[in-house]
N, C-alpha and C positions, 0 to 999 in steps of 0.2 A: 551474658558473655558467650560468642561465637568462638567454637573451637574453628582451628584451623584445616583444613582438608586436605587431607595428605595427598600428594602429587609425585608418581615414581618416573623420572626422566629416561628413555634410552633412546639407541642411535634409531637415523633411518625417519626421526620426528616422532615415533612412537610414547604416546604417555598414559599412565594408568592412575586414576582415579580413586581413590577409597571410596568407600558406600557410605551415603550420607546419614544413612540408619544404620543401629546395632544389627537387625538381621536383614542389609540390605545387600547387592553383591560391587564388585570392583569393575568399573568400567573401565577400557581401552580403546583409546580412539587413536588414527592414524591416515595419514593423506596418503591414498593410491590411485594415479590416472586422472589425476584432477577434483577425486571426489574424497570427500571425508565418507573415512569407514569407523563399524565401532565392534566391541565384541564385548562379553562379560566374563569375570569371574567368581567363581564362589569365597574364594579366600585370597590373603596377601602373595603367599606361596605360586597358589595356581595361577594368580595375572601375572606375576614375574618370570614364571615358566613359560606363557602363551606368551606377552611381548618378545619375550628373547626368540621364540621359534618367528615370530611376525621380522624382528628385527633380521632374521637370517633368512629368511626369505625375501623382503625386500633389499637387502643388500645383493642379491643374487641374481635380482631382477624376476622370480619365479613368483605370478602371481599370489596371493594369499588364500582363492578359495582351493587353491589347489590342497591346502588344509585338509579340507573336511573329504578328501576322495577318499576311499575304500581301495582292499587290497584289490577287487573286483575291479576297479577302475585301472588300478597299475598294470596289472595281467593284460586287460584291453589292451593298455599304450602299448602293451612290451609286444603282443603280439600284431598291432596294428599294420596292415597292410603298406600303408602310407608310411610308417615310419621306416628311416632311414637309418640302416644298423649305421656302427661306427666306422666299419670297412668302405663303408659307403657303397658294396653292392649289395642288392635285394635279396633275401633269401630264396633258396632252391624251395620246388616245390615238397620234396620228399623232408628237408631241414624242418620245413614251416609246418609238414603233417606230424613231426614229431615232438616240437613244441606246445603244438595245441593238445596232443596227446598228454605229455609231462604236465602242462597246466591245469590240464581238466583231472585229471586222476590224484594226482597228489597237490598241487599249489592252490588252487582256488577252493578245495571245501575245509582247507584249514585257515587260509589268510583275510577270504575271500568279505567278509563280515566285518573286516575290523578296518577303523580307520588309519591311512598310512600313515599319520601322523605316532600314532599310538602303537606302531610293529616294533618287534623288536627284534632280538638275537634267538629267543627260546619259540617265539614265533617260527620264523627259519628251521630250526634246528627239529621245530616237529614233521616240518615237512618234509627232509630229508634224513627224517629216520621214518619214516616209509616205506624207501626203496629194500625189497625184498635182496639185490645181491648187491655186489660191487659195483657191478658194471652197472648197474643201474644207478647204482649213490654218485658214480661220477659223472653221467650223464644229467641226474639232477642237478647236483651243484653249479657244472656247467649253465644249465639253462637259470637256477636262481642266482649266479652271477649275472648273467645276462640282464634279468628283470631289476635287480638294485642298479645297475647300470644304466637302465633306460631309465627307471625314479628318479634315479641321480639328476641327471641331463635335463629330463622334464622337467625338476621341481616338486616330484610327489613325493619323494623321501630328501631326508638331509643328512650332509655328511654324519654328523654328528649322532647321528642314530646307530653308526657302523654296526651295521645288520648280518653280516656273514664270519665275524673274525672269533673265532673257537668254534666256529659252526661245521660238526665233525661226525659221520657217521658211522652207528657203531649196528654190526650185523646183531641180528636176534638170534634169539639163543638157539645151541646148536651149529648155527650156519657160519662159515669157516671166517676168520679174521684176515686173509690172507687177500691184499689186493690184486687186482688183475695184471698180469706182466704185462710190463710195455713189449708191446709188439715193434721188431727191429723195421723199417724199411727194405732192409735189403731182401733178396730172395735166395735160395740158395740151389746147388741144383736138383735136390733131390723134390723140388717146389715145381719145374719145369716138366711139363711131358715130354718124353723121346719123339719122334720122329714116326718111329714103327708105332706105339702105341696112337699117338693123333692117328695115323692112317687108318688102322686098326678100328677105331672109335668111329670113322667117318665111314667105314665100308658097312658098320655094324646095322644101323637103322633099316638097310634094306630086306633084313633078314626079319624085320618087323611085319605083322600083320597090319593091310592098310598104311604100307610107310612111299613115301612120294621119290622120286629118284634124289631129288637134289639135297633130301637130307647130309649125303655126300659134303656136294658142295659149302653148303651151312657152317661146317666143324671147319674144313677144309680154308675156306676164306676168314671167318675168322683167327684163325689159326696162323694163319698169312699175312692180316692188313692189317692185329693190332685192335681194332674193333673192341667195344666193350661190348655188355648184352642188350643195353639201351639203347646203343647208337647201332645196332643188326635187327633188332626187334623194328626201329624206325627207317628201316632200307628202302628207299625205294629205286623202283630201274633207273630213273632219270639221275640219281645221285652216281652214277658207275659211267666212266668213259670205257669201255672195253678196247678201244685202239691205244691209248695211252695206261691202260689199266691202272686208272685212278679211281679214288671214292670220296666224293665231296660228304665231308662228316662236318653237317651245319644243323642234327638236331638228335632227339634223345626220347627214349618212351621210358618214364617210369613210373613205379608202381607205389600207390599211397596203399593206404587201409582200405580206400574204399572204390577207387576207378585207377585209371589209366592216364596218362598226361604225358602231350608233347611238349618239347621244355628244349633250350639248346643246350648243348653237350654239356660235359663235367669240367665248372670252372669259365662256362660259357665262352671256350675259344673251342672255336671252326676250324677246323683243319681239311688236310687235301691227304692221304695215306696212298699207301700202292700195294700190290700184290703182284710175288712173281711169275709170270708166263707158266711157270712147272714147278711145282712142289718138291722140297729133296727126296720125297718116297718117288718121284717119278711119274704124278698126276697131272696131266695136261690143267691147268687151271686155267687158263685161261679161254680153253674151248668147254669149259664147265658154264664159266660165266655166259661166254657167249649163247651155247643152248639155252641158260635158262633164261636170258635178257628177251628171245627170240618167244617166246611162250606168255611173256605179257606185256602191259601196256607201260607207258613211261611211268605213269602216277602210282599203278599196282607196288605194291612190297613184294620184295624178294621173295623175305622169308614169314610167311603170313603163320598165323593161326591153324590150327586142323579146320577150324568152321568159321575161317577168316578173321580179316582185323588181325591188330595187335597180338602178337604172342604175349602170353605170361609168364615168365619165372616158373613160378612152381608148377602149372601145367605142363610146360615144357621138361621139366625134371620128371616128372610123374611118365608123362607118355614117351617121352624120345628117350634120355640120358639117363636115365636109371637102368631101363631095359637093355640100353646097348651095352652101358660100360659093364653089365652085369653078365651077361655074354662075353665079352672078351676080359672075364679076369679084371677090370680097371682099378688101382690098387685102391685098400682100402685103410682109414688108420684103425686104432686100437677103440675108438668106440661105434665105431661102425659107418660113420660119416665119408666120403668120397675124400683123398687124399689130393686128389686133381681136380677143382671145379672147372665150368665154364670160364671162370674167368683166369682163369690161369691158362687158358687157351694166348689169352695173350701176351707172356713170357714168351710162349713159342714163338711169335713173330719178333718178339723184341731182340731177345737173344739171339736169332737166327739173324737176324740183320744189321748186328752190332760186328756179324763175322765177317760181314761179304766186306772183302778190299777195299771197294770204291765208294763206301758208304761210311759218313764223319758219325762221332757221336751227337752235331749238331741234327742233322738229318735227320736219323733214328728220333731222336727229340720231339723235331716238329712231327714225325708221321704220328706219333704215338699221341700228341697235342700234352706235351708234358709243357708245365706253366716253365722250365728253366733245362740246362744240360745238367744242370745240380743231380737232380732231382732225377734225370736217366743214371744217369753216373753214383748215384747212390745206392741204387736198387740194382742194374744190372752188371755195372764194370765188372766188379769180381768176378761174375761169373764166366764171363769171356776172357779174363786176361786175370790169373793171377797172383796178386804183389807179389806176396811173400816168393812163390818160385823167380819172377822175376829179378825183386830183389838181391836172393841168393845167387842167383847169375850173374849179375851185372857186379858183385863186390866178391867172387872169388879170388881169391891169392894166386894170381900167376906169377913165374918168375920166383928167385933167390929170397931167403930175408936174411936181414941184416942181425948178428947174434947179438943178443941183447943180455 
């Protein structure tokens, strides 16, 4: 007498087998791409587990060996050059150096072993109880949002594994519970450098041993055109009309961990800026440029390095900006860090150009290459014009009232 052989049906054509021996295993066979595929199990349990993951996979159209990849494998896709985030632009250079940072230090030597099939939530949650601060726990989660995101999409993780939800980091002991404040967009004015102190800061360098006349100029234009420190570090003379005093800003030097890289600007829009003829402290700027235009070649950088090439950040802080603003008093806060960086040089131009009469907030906009007027209008209006006194003016009670 032949027993019958049990047969377990699921969608997608999927079917699983019992073993035709007491210690034999449960087969699964299934049609993908025209070919018959098969797999095994050890018990009833475990084939009905594997079909259901086969059967949700082929329903989604995600091949099946994508199965057996490794977290090692997902981290690849996530950070694949070729892959196409969901913004559909490619990542910056500086984003992509700090992803590979976050994967390699904390993501890949705890996920990295296991297969995606088999991650789970406590998986996740070791890795993001890593991060030494806050600010780092949110920059993790960020990027392991990112990577279930590209599993997703690929096919190497399934909905149904939902891998990040309670996945919550908690500081180690001692270190404070308190998460990072959201930082406002706007700026305010005590966030702005005066007038006398830029000048002050720009006249300072030549009091420097070994300092070049046009340090001057450097503070002074960006200060003027709005400039970040990537798109001045990448200056060259050919980018400046000095008749129309414009500044074609079509590229960007920035800094990884390990070199330098030209890259187009922040946001990859190109813009055209200007600078005025004279500075409000009273500096010919415009006969600045022209000296210094006249002293190199069109391809030369402006504003090069002490021993050429690209300026660095923190070189550039260590030799020019530390030594100056420290000379002239440049304010400082309560833990000792500079209160006005570099890059607050360019409120100065923003602010200053949101005053002049003939200039829209659309204008200031594009010189600044902000992605919207939102977005100027968020960070600067206040400070040029504000509400609340407005308001108070415009709804004073003139005139009788009526006794009520």
């Amino acid at each position: 007498m032949t027993t019958e052989r049990e047969v377990l049906e699921f969608d997608c054509g999927v079917r699983a087998y019992a073993p035709t021996t007491p210690d034999g295993y449960w087969r699964i066979r299934w049609e993908e791409a025209g070919k018959r595929r098969d797999t095994t199990a050890r018990s009833r349990s475990q084939a009905i587990a594997k079909a259901g993951e086969l059967v949700e996979r082929l329903s989604r159209g995600a091949a099946t060996d994508l199965g057996k990849s490794t977290g090692a494998d997902l981290v690849a896709h996530y950070l694949d050059p070729n892959r196409r985030p969901p913004r559909g632009h490619p990542w910056s250079e500086r984003h992509r150096d700090e992803q590979v940072r976050y994967c390699t230090r904390y993501v890949t030597p705890e996920i990295g072993l296991i297969a995606c099939r088999h991650l789970t939530r406590y998986d996740f949650q070791r890795v993001l109880a890593q991060a030494p601060t806050a600010s780092v726990a949110q920059h993790l989660r960020r990027c392991l949002s990112g990577i279930v995101n590209a599993g997703l999409d690929e096919g190497l993780l399934l909905p149904r594994q939902d891998l990040l939800r309670g996945v919550r980091w908690t500081p180690p002991t001692g270190a404070s519970m308190q998460e990072p404040a959201p930082v406002g967009r706007s700026v305010t004015d005590e966030e702005i450098p005066t007038t006398a102190m830029v000048h002050a800061l720009a006249h300072a360098p030549a009091q420097l041993p070994c300092s070049v006349w046009w340090r001057e100029l450097e503070i002074l234009l960006v200060a003027y055109s709005g400039l970040r420190w990537g798109e001045h570090a990448a200056l060259t003379a050919d980018r400046i009309d000095p008749t129309r005093r414009r500044i074609t800003v079509d590229r960007q030097v920035i800094e990884t961990r390990s070199s330098l890289k030209l890259t187009l600007p922040k946001g990859r829009r190109r813009r055209v800026t200007m600078y005025p003829a004279a500075t409000p402290g009273g500096v010919d700027l415009a006969a600045l440029v022209e000296k210094r235009l006249a002293e190199i070649a069109p391809d030369d950088l402006v504003f090069p390095a002490p021993m050429g090439g690209w300026a660095r950040r923190s070189n550039y802080g260590r030799i020019i900006w530390d030594p100056a603003a420290t000379s002239i008093d440049w304010p400082q806060k309560s833990d000792g860090r500079w209160a006005w960086t570099f890059h607050l040089l360019r409120h100065v131009f923003a602010t200053w150009a949101l005053n002049q009469p003939d200039l829209r907030l659309e204008d200031v906009a594009r010189l600044l290459g902000h992605s919207s007027t939102r977005v100027t209008q968020d960070i600067y209006i206040h400070v040029a014009d504000d509400l609340y006194e407005r308001f108070s003016a415009a709804t004073e009670q003139n005139g009788d009232l009526r006794p009520v």
